[in-house]
ROSE-4610 file (N, C-alpha, C; in Angstrom, 1 decimal, always signed):
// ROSE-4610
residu = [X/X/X/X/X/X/X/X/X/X/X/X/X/X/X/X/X/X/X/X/X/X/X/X/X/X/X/X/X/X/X/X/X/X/X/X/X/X/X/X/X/X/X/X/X/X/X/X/X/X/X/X/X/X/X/X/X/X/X/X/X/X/X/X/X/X/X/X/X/X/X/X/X/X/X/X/X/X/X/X/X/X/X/X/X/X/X/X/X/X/X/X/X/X/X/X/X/X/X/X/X/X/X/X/X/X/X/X/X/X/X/X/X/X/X/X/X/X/X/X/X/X/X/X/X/X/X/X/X/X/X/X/X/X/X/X/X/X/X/X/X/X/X/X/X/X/X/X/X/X/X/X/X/X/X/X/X/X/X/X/X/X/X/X/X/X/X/X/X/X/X/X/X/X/X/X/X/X/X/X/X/X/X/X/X/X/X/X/X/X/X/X/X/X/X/X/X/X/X/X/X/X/X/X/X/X/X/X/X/X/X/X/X/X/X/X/X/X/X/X/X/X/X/X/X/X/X/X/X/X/X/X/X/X/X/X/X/X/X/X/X/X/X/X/X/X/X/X/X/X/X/X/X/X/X/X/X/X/X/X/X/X/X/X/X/X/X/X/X/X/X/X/X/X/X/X/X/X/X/X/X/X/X/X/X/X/X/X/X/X/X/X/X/X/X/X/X/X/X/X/X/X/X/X/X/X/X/X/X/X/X/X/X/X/X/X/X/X/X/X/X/X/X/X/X/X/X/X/X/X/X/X/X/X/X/X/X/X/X/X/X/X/X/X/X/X/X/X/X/X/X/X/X/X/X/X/X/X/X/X/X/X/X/X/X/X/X/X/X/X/X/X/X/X/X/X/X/X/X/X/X/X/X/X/X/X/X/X/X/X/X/X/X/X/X/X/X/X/X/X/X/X/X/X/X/X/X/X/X/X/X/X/X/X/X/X/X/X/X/X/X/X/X/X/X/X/X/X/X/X/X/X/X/X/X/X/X/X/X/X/X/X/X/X/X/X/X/X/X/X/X/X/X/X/X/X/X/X/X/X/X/X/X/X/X/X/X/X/X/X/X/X/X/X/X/X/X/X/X/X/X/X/X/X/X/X/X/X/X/X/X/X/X/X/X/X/X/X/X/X/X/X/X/X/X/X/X/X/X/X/X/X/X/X/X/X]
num = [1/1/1/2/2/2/3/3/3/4/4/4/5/5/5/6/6/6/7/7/7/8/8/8/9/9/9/10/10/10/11/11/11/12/12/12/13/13/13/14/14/14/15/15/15/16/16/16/17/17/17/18/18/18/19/19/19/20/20/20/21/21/21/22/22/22/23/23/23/24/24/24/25/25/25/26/26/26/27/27/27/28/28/28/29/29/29/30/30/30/31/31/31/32/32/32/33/33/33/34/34/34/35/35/35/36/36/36/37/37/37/38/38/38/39/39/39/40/40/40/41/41/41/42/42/42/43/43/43/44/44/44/45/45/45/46/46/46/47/47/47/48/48/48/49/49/49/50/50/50/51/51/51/52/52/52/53/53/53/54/54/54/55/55/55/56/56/56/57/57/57/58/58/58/59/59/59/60/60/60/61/61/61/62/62/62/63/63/63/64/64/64/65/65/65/66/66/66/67/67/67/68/68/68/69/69/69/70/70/70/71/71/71/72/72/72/73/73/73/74/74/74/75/75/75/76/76/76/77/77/77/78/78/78/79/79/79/80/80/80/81/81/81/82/82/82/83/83/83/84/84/84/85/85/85/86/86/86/87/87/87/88/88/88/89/89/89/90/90/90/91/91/91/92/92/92/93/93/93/94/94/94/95/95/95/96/96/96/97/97/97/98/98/98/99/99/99/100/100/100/101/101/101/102/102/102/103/103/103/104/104/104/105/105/105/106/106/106/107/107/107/108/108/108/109/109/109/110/110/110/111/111/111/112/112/112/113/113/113/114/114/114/115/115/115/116/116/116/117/117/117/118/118/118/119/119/119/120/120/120/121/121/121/122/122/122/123/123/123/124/124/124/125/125/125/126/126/126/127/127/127/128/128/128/129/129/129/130/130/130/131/131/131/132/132/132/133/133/133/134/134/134/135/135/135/136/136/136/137/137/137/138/138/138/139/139/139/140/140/140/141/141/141/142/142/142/143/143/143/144/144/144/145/145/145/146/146/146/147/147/147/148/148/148/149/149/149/150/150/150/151/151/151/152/152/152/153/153/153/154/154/154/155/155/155/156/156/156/157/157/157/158/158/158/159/159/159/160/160/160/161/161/161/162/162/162/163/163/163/164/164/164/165/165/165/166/166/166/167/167/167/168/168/168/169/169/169/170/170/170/171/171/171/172/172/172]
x = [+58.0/+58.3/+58.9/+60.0/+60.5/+60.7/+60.4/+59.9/+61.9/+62.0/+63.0/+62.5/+62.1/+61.3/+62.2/+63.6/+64.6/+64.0/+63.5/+63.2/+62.4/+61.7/+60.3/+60.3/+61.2/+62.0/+61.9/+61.5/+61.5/+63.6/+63.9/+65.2/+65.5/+64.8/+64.8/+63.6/+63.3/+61.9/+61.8/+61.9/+61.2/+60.0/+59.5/+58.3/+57.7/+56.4/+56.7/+55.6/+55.4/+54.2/+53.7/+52.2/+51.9/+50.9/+51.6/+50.8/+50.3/+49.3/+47.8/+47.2/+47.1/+46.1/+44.5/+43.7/+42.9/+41.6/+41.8/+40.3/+39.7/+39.1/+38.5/+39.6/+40.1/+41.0/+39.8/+39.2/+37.7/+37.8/+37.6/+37.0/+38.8/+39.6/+41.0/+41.5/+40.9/+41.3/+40.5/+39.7/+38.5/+39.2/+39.9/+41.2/+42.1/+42.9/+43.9/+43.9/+42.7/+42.4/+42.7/+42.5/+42.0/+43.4/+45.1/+45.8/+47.1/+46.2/+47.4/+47.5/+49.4/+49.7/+49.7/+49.2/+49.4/+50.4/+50.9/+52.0/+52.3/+52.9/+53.1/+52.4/+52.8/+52.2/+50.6/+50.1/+48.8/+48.2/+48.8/+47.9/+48.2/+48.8/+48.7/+47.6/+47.0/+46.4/+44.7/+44.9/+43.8/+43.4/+44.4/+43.9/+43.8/+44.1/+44.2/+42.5/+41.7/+40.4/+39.6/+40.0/+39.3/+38.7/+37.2/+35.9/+36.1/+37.1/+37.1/+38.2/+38.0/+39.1/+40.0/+40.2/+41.5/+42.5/+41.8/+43.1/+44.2/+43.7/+44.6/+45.8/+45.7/+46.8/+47.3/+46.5/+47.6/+48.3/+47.9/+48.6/+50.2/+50.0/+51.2/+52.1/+51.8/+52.4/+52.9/+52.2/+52.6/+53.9/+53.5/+54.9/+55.8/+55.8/+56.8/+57.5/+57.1/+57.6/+58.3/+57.6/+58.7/+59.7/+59.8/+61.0/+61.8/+61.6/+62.2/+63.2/+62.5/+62.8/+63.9/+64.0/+64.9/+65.7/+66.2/+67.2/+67.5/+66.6/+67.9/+68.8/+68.5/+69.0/+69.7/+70.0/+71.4/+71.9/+71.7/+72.5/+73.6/+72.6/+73.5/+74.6/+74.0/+74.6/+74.3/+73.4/+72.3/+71.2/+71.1/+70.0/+68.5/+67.5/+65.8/+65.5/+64.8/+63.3/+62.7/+61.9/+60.6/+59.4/+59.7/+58.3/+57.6/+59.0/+59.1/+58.5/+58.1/+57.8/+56.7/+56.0/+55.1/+54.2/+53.4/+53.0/+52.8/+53.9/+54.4/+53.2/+53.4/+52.7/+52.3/+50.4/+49.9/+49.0/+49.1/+47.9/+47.4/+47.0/+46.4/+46.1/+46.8/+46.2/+45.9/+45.3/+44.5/+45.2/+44.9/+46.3/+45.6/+45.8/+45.1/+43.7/+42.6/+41.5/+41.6/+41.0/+40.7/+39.4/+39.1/+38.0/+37.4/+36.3/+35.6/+34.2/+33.6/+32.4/+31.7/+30.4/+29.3/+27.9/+28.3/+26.7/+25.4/+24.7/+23.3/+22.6/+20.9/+20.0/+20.5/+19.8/+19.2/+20.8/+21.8/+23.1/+24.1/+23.9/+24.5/+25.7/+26.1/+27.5/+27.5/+27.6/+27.4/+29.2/+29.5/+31.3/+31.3/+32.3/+32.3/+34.3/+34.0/+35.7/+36.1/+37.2/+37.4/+38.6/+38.6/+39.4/+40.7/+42.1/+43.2/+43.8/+44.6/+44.7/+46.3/+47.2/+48.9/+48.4/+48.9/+49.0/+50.5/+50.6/+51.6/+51.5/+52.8/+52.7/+54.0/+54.3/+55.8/+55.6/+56.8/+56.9/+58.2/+58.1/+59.2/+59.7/+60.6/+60.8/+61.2/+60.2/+60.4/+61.3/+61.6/+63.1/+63.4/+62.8/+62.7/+63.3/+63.0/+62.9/+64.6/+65.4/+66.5/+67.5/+67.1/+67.6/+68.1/+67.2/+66.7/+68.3/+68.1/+69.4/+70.1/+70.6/+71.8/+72.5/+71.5/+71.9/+72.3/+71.4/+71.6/+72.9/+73.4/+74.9/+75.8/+75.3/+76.5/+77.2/+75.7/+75.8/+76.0/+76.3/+77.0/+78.3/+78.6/+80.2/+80.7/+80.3/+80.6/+81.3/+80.1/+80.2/+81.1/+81.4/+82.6/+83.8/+84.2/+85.0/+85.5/+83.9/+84.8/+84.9/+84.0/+83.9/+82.8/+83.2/+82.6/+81.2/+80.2/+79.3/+78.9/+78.6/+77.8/+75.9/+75.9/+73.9/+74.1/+74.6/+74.7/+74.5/+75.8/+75.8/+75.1/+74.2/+73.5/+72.2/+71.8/+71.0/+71.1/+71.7/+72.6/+72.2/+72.2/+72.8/+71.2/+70.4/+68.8/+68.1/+68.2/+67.5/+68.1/+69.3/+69.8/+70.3/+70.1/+70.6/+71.4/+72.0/+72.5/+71.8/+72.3/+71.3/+71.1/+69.9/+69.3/+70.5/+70.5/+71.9/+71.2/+71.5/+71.3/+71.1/+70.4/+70.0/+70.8/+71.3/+72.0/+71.2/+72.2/+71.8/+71.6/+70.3/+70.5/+71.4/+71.7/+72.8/+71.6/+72.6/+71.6/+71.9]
y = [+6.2/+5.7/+6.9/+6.6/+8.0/+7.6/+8.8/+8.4/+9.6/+9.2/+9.9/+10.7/+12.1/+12.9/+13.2/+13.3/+13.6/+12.5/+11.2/+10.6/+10.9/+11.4/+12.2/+13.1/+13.7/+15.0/+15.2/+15.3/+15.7/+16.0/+15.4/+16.2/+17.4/+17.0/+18.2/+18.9/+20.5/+20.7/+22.3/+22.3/+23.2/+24.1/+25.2/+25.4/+26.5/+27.2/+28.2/+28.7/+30.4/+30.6/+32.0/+32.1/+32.7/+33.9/+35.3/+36.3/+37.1/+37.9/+38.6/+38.0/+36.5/+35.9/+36.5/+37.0/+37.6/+36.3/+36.1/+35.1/+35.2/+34.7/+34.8/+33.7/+33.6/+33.0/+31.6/+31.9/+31.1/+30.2/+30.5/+29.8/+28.7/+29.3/+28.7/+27.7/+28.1/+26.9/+25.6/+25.6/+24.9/+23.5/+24.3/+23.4/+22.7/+23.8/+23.4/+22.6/+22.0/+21.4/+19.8/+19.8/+18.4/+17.3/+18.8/+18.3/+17.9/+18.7/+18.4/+17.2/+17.0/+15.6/+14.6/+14.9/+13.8/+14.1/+12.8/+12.8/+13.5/+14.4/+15.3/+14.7/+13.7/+13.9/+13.1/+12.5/+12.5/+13.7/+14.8/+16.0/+16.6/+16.6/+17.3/+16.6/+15.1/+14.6/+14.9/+15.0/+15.4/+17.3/+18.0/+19.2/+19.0/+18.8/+18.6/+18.4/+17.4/+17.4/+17.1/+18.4/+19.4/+20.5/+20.2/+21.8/+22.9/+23.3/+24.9/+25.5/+26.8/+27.5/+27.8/+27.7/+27.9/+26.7/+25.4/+24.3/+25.0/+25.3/+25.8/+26.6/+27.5/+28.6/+27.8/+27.0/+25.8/+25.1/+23.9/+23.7/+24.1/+25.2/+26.4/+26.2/+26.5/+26.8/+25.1/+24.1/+22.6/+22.6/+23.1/+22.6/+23.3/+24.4/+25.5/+24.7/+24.6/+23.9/+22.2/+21.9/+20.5/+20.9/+21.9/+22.2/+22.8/+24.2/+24.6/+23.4/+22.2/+20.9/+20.8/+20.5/+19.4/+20.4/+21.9/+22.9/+23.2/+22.8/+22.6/+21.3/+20.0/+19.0/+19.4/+19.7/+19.7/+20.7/+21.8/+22.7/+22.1/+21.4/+20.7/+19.4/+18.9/+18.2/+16.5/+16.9/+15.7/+14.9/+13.7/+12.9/+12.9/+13.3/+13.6/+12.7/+11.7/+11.2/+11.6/+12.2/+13.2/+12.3/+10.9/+10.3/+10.1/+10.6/+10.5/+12.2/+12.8/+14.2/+14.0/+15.3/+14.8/+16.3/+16.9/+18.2/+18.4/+18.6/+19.0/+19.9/+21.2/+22.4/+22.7/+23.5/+24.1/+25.0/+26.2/+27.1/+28.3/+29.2/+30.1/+31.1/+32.3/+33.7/+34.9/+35.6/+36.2/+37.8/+38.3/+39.6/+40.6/+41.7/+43.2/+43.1/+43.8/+43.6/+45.3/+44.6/+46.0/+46.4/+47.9/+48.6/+49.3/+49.3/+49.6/+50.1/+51.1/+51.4/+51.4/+51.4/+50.5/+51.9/+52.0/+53.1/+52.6/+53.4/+53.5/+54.1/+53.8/+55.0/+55.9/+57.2/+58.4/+59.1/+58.7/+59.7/+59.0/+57.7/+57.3/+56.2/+55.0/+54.6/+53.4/+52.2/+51.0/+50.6/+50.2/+49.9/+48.3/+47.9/+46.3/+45.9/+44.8/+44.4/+43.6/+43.3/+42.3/+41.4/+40.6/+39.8/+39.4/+39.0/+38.4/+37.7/+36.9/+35.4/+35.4/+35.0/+34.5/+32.8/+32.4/+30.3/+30.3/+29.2/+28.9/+27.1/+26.7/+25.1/+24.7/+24.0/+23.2/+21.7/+21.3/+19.9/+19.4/+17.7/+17.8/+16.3/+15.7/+14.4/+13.5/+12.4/+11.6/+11.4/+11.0/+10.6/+9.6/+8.8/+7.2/+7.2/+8.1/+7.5/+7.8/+9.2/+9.7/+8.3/+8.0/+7.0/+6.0/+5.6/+4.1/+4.5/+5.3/+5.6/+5.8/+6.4/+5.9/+5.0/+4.0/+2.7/+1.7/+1.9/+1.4/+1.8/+3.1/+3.4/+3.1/+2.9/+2.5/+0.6/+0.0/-1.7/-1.4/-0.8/-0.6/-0.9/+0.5/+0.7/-0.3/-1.2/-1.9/-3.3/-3.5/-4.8/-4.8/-3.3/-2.9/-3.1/-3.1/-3.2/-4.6/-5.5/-6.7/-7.0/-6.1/-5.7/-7.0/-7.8/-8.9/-8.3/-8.6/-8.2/-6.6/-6.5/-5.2/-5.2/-6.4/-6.6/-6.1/-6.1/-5.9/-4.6/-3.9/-2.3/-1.7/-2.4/-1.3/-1.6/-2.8/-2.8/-1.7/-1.6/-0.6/+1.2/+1.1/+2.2/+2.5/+2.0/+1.7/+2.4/+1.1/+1.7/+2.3/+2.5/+2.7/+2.2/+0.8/+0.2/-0.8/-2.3/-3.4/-4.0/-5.1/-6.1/-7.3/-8.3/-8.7/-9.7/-10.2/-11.3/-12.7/-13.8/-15.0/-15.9/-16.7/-16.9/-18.4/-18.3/-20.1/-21.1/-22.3/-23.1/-23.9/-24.7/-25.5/-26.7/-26.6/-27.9/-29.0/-30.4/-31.6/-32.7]
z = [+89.6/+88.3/+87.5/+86.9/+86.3/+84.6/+84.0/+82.9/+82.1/+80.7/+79.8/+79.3/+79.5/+79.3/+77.3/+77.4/+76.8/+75.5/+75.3/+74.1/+73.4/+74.4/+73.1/+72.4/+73.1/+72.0/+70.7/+69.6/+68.4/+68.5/+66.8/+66.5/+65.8/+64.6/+63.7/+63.7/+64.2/+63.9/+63.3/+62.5/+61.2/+61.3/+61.3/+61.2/+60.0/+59.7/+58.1/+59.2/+58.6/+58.8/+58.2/+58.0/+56.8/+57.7/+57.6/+58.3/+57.5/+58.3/+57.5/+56.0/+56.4/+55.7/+55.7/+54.7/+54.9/+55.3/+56.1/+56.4/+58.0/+58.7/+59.9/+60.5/+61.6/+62.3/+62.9/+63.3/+63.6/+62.4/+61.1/+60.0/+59.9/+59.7/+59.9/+60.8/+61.9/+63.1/+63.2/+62.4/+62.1/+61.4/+60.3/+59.2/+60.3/+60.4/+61.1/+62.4/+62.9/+64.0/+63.7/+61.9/+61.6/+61.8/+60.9/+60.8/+61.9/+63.1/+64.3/+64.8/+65.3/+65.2/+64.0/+62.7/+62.0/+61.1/+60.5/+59.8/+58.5/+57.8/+57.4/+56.0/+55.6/+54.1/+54.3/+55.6/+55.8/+56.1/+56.4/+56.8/+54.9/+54.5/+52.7/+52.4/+52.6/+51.7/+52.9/+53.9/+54.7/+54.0/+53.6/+53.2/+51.8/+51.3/+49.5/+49.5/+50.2/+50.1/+51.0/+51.8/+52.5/+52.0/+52.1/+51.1/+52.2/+52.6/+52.9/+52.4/+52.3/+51.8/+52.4/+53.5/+54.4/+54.4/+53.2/+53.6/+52.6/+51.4/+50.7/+51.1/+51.7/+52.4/+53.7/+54.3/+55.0/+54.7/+53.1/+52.9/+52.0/+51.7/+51.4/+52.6/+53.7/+54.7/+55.3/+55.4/+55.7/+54.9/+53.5/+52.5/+52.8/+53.2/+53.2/+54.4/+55.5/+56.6/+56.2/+55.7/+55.6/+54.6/+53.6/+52.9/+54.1/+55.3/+55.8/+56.8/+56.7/+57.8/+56.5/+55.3/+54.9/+54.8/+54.2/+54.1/+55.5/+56.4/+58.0/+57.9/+58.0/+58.4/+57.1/+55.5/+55.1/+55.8/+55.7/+56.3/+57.8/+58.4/+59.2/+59.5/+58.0/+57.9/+58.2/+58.8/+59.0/+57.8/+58.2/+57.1/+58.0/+56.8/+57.3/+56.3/+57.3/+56.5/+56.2/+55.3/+55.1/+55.1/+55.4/+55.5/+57.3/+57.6/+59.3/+60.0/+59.4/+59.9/+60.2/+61.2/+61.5/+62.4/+62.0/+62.4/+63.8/+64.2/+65.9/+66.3/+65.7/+66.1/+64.8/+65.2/+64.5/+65.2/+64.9/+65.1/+64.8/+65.2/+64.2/+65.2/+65.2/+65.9/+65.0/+66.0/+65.2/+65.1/+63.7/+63.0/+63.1/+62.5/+62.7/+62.2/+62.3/+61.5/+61.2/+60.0/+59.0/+59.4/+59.8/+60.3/+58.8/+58.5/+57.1/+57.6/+56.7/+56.9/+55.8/+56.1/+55.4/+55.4/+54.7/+54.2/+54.7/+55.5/+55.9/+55.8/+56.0/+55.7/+56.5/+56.2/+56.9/+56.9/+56.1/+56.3/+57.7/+57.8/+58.7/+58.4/+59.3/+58.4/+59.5/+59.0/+59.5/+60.1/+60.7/+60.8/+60.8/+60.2/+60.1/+59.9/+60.4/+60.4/+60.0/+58.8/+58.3/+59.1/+59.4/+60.0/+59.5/+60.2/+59.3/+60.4/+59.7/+60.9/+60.1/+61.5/+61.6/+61.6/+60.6/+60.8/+60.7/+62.1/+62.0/+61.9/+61.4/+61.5/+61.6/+62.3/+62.8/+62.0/+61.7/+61.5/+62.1/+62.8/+63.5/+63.0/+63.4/+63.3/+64.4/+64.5/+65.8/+66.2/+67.5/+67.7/+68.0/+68.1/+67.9/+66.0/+65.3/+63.7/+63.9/+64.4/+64.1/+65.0/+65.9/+66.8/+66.1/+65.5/+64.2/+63.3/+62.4/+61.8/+62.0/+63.3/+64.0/+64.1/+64.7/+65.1/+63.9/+62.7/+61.7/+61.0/+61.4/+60.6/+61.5/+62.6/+64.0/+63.6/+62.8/+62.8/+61.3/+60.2/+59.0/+59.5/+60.3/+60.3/+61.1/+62.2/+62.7/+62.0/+61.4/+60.1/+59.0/+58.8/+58.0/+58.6/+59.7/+60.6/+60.8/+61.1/+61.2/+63.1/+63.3/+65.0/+65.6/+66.3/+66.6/+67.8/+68.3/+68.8/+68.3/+66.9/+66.3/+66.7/+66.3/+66.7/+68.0/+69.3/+70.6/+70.3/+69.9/+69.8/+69.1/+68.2/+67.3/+68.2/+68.9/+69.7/+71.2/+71.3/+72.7/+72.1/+71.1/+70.5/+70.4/+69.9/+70.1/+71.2/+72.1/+73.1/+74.2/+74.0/+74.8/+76.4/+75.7/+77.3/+77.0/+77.5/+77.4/+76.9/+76.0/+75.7/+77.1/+76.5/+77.9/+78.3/+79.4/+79.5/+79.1/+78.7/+79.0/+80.1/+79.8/+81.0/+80.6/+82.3/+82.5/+82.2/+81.6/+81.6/+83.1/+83.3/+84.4/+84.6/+85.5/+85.8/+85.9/+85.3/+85.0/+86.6]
């Protein structure tokens, strides 16, 4: 069975990301676990009221990325749904740690490390959604036209195949 590996594809995909954040990468991935895969303005509203501190500086970086998604698709000249986005990639590695020392008894010196963490987060847009408006400007301009079998084509244009045939009538 062979599958269109090619439809799953994301079209437009955007990403922002915010390095030497000063927090524990640990405590960060924690967040960012919640919003992978969901749809871009359900993951704002998943961090907005989220009680840790790390949603905050995520969701900086979610926004930054769906703005970087819509200043590509003009730039190219393309139309984005922004309700169609949808957080492709997200993750979180881990950045230089700061080495610091800590005073002890007897003239000695404790060492401790503060942690900093790279978030990254992609937002992409399905391709089934970019398909959809395709098809839908393909059965505008058609209808403008005056082009007889448009439903067919914008159907065609869809999924990509023929529409189904009819089936004969039975002889009586």
């Amino acid at each position: 069975m062979a599958t269109n590996i090619t439809s799953a594809q994301p079209v437009i995909e955007a990403q922002a990301l915010a390095r030497y954040v000063r927090m524990s990468p640990q405590k960060v991935r924690l967040v960012v676990d919640l919003i992978r895969g969901q749809r871009a303005e359900e993951a704002l509203h998943i961090l907005r009221y989220t009680k840790k501190r790390a949603a905050h500086d995520i969701e900086k970086v979610l926004r930054s990325a769906i703005a970087n998604a819509e200043r590509k698709a003009e730039d190219a000249g393309a139309t984005l749904d922004v309700d169609e986005l949808y957080v492709s990639r997200c993750f979180v590695n881990e950045g230089p740690r700061w080495k610091r020392l800590r005073p002890a008894p007897m003239g000695r010196a404790f060492r401790y490390q503060k942690r900093t963490a790279h978030i990254v987060v992609a937002v992409a847009e399905h391709h089934m959604a970019a398909a959809e408006r395709t098809a839908a400007a393909a059965a505008a301009a058609a209808a403008e036209k005056g082009v007889r079998g448009a439903v067919k084509k914008a159907r065609k244009a869809l999924t990509g195949r023929k529409a189904p045939a009819r089936k004969a009538k039975p002889k009586e």
